[in-house]
Structures are given as C-alpha cells and as structure tokens.
C-alpha positions in Angstrom: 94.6 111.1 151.0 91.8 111.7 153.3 89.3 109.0 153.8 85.4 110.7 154.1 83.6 108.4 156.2 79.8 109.3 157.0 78.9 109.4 160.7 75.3 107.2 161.1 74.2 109.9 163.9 72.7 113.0 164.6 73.4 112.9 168.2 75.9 116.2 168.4 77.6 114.7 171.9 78.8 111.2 169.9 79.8 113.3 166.7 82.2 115.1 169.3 83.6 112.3 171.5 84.2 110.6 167.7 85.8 113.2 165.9 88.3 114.0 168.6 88.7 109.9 169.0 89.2 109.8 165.0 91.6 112.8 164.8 95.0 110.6 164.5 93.5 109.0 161.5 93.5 110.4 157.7 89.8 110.6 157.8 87.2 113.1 157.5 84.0 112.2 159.7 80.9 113.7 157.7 77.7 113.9 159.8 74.4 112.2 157.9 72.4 115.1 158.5 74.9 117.4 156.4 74.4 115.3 153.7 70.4 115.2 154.2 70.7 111.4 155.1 67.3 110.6 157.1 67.5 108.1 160.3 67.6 104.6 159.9 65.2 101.6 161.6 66.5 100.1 164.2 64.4 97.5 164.6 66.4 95.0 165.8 67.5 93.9 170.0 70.9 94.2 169.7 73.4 96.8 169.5 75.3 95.4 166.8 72.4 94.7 164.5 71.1 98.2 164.9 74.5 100.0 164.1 75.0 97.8 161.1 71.8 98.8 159.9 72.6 102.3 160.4 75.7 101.8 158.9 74.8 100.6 155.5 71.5 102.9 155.4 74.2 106.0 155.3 76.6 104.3 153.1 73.6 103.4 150.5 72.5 106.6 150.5 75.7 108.6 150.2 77.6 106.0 148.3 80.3 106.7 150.7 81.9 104.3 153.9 79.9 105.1 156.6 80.1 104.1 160.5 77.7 103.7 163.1 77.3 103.4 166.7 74.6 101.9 168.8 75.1 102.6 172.5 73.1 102.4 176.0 72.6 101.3 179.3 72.6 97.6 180.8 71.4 97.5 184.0 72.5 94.2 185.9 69.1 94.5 188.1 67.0 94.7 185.2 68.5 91.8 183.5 70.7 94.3 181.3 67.8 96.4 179.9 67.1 99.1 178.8 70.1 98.4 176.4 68.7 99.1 172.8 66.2 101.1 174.2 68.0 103.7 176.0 67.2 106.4 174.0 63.4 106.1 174.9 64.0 105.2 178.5 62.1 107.5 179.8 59.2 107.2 177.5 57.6 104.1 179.2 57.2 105.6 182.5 55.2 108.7 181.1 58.2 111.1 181.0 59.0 112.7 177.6 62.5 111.6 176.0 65.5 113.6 177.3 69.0 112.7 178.7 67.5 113.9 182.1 64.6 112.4 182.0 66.1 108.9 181.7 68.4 110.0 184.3 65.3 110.4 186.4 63.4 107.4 185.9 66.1 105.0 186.3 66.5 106.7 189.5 63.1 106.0 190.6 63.6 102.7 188.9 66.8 101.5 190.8 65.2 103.0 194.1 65.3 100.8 197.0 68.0 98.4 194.9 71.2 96.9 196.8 72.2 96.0 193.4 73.3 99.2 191.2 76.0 97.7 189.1 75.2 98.6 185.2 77.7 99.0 181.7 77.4 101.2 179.6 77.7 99.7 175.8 79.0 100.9 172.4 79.6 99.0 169.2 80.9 100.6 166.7 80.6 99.1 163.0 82.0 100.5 160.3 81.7 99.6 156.4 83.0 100.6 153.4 79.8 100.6 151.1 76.3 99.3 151.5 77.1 96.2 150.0 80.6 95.9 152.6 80.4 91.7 153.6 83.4 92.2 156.0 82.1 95.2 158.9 84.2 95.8 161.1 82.4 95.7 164.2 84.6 97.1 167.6 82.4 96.6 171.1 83.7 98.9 174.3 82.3 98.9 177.8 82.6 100.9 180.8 81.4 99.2 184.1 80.4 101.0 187.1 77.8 101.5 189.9 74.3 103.8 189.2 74.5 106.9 191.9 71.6 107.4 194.0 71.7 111.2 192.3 73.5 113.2 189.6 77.2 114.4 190.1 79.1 116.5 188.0 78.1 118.6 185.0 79.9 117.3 181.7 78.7 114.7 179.2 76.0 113.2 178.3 73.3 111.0 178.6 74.0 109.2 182.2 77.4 110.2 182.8 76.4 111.8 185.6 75.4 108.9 187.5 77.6 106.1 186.1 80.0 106.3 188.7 83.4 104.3 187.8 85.1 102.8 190.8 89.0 102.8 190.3 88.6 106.3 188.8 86.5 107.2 192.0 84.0 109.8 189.9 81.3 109.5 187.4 81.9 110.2 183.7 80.2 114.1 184.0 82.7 114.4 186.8 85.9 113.6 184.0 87.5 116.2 181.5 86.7 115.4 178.3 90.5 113.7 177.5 89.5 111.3 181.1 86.4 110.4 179.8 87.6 109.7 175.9 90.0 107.6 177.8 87.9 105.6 179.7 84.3 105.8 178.5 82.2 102.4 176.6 82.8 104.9 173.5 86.5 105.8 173.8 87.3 101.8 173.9 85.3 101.2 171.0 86.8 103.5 168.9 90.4 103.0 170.0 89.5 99.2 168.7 88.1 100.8 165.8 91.0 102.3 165.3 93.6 99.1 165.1 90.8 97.6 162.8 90.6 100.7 160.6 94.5 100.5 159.9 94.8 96.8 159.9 92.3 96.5 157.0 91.5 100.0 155.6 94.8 102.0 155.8 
C-alpha cells in the first residue's frame, strides 16, 4: 500500500531532487501547496528546529505524515552563516531574493577571501502526525570550495559555485543522477531512507 506523505515545501527544485530520491519507496510525496497548506514560521536558528516545525505544521493541517527540509549555506569565513537564512541572503545587502542574487552577494561577500571553504546543509525530518514524539531527523552535507564565479548551468540555488573537489566540478556542472548522488540533499535522504524502512516500513 502506498504511504502519502506531504512534502513541507513549495520550492519546485527540492520537490524534484526528493521525488526522484523517494522513488524506490512505496510512498507518494504530496506537495503542501496542492493540498492548500500555507507556509510555516521558521523562526527558529537551526535547521533542524525549522524543518520540524514545518513538518508538523503540514501534518496538522492535512492530518497526514508529512516531511520537511530545511537546507542552506555555511560559510566557514563567516562563522557558518548564512545557514538558516539562506533563502533571504541576498536581502540584507539591498538585493531582492533570488537564487542569483544570493549567488551574487556572496560573491562580493567572499571577495578578497583566502578562505572559500563552505557546506552546504540539509536535514530532513520526517513525522508521522503532528503529534509524532519520535521524528526522524536525517542531516546530509556536501563540502566544497565557493568559486570566484558561476560554472555550469543545472541546479539550483548555489550549485553553480559550490565546487566539490574529488568530483573536480560544481553541482550545476553534474547530471542530475551525479548530483542526487553526491549533493547535502541526496545524503539526507538516502539516510532518510534506512530510517523510513527501519521504523515505518
């Protein structure tokens, strides 16, 4: 029997990257918005607070398991920032929010920096109603080095300057089987995954 699980997004890019990651599980993953599920607060400073607040906003609203995942950018020069605040980087250096308009002002931000090393984060936690007091929570990371300018033309976000140094390309320079593979998300789900069938399935 299928399992429907709710996906705590409207981000199109992560409802992609999970679905195909999800596809070997008997699972349907329902977007929020098709379901008219509003976005949740995420007012909290870490990733795995704000996912499991995501989490059980979906599944209280729907009544059905949900999962979430809170993801960014940690930036060793900046003392791992802009982590939960990714998503509005470029907001608070006048630029309007936009995937290229982070990609822009951490540019300018990291100009003139020896030290470019940075992970990108995701934590996935998943529950199986609102109420669920055992989440399971999976955390993957991809380390790399921030380009000096973007390379390749797939992805998302900052894959095209997170440059990963045994696969010798950044993540817009990857197919998207490579990046699934590799990527902060692909190991977070493929932990989700063992979790999932160790207590779920």
């Amino acid at each position: 029997m299928q399992m429907k699980l709710v996906l705590a997004s409207n981000n199109r890019g992560k409802l992609a990257e999970l679905q195909a990651l999800f596809a070997g599980l008997a699972l349907t993953l329902i977007p929020q918005s098709s379901l008219g599920v509003s976005e949740a607060e995420e007012p909290f400073r870490t990733f795995v607070e704000n996912a499991l607040a995501k989490a059980r906003h979906a599944s209280a609203v729907t009544g059905l398991p949900a999962i979430a995942d809170d993801a960014g950018l940690c930036v060793d020069a900046f003392g791992g920032l802009p982590g939960v605040d990714t998503a509005f980087y470029a907001t608070k250096f006048g630029y309007a929010k936009g995937d290229d308009n982070n990609v822009k002002a951490l540019l300018e931000q990291l100009n003139g920096e020896t030290n470019r090393r940075a992970a990108l984060v995701s934590t996935l936690v998943a529950v199986r109603s609102k109420d669920d007091p055992e989440p399971l929570i999976a955390v993957g990371r991809a380390v790399g080095d921030i380009t000096e300018k973007p390379i390749g033309i797939n992805g998302f976000g900052f894959d095209p300057v997170m440059y990963i140094p045994h696969l010798g390309k950044t993540f817009a320079q990857l197919s998207d089987t490579e990046k699934n593979a590799n990527s902060h998300r692909g190991k977070a789900a493929q932990r989700m995954l063992a979790l999932m069938q160790e207590s779920w399935f």
